[in-house]
C-alpha positions in Angstrom: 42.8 121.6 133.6 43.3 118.5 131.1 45.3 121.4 128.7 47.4 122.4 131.4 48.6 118.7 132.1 48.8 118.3 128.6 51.2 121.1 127.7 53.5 120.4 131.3 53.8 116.4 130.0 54.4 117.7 126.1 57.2 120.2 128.1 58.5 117.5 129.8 59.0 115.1 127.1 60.3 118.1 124.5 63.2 119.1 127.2 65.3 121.8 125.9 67.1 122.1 122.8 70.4 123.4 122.5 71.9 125.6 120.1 75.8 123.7 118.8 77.5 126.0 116.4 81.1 124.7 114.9 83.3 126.1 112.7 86.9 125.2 111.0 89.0 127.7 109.8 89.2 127.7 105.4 93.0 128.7 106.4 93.7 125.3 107.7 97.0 123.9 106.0 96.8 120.5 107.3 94.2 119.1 109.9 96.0 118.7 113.0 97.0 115.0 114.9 98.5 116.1 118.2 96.5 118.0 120.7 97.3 119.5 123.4 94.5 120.6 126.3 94.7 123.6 128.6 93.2 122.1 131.6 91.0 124.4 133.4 90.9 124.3 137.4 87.9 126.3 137.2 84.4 126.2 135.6 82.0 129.3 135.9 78.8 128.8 137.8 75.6 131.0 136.9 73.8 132.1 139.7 70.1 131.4 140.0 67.2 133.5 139.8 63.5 132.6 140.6 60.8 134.4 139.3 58.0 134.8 141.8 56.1 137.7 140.1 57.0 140.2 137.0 59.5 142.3 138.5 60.3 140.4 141.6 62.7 138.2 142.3 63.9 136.0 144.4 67.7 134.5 144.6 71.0 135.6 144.2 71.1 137.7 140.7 74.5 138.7 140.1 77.5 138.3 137.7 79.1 134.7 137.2 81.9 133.4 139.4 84.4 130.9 139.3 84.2 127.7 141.2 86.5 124.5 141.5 86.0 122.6 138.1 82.9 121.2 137.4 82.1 118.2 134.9 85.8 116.7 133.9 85.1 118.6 130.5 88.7 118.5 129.5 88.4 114.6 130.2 85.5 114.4 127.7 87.9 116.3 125.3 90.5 113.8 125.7 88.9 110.5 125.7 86.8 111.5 122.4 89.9 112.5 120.4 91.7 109.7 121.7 89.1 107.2 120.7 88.8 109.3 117.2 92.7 108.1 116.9 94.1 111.6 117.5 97.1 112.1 120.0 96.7 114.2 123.3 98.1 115.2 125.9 97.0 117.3 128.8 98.7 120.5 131.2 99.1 124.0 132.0 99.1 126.9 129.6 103.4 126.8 130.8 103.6 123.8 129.5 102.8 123.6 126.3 104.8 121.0 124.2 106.7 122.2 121.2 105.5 119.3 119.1 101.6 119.9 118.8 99.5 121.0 115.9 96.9 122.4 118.1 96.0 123.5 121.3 92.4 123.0 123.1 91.4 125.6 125.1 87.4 125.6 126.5 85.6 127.6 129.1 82.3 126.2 130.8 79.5 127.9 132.0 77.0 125.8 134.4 74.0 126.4 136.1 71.5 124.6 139.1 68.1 123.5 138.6 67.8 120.4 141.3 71.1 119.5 139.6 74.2 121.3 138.1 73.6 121.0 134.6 75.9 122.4 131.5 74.6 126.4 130.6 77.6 126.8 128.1 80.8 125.2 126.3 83.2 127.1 124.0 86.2 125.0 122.7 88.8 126.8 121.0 91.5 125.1 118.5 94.5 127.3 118.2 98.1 126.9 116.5 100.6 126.7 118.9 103.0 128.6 117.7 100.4 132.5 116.1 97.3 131.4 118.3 95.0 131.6 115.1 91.5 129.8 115.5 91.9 126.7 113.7 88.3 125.9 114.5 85.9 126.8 117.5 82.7 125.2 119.1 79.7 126.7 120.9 77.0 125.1 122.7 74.3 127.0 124.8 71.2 125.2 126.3 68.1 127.2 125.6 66.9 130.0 127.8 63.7 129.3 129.8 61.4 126.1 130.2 62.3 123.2 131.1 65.8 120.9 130.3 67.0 117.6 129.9 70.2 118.4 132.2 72.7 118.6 129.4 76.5 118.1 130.7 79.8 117.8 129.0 80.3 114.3 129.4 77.2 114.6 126.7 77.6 117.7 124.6 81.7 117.6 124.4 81.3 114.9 121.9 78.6 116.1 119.7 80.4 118.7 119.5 83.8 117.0 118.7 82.1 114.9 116.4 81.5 117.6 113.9 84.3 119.7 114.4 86.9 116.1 113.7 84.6 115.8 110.7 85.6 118.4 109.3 89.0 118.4 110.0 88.3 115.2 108.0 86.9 116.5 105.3 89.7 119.5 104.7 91.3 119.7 101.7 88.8 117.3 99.8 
């Protein structure tokens, strides 16, 4: 019994790691300065599934749907870059400005556990004007055990952070 208590407390503490992978395109000709952000009206939610015994289970286990926007993720977006001294500005995929070096696009993924909690972020940088990748961000919270809740507010700048680091660091 004292290992079992032992291994749920060291679970707890541990929470889940994430996996963040960035990359920045080597084609980049200049980092970019003036964003623009595809704002999504819509998040995907992950359905739920309970294991009760190998083979059963119990809850809803079908495909992801959308739902209204979850987490302000394109706020996150914003407020980093803007704090990182970077220009942005925010719309529809109609409206993009002609005077941007890159546009944001993301797509998140969320899932409940007593809360909503962040199961996936992908941020894509793309030229305005061909749509190349410029650079692109992953983060997935770990499959199975337990969590620390990760959420955009939270992960969209660690993210950020590396991928403005090495816009940065272009060229040098």
């Amino acid at each position: 019994m004292k290992k079992f208590i032992l291994v749920c407390a060291l679970s707890v503490l541990i929470g889940c790691s994430g996996t963040l992978t960035v990359d920045v395109s080597h084609d980049l000709k200049r980092p970019p300065e003036n964003f623009y952000i595809i704002k999504q009206e819509t998040s995907y939610k992950i359905p739920n599934r309970v294991v009760i015994t190998p083979g059963a289970v119990f809850g809803y286990d079908g495909p992801e749907y959308r739902v209204p926007a979850i987490g302000d993720t394109w706020l996150h977006i914003k407020t980093f870059l803007e704090k990182s001294g970077y220009i942005v500005s925010v719309g529809t995929r109609e409206e993009i400005p002609s005077d941007v070096d890159a546009v944001i696009r993301y797509v998140d993924y969320w899932q409940w556990d007593f809360i909503m909690y962040l199961k996936l972020l992908a941020v894509t940088f793309t030229d305005p004007n061909s749509e190349a990748v410029l650079a692109y961000g992953h983060y997935e919270c770990a499959e199975g055990g337990f969590h620390d809740y990760p959420s955009s507010e939270e992960e969209v700048p660690l993210m950020l952070k590396e991928i403005v680091a090495q816009f940065k660091n272009h060229g040098k």
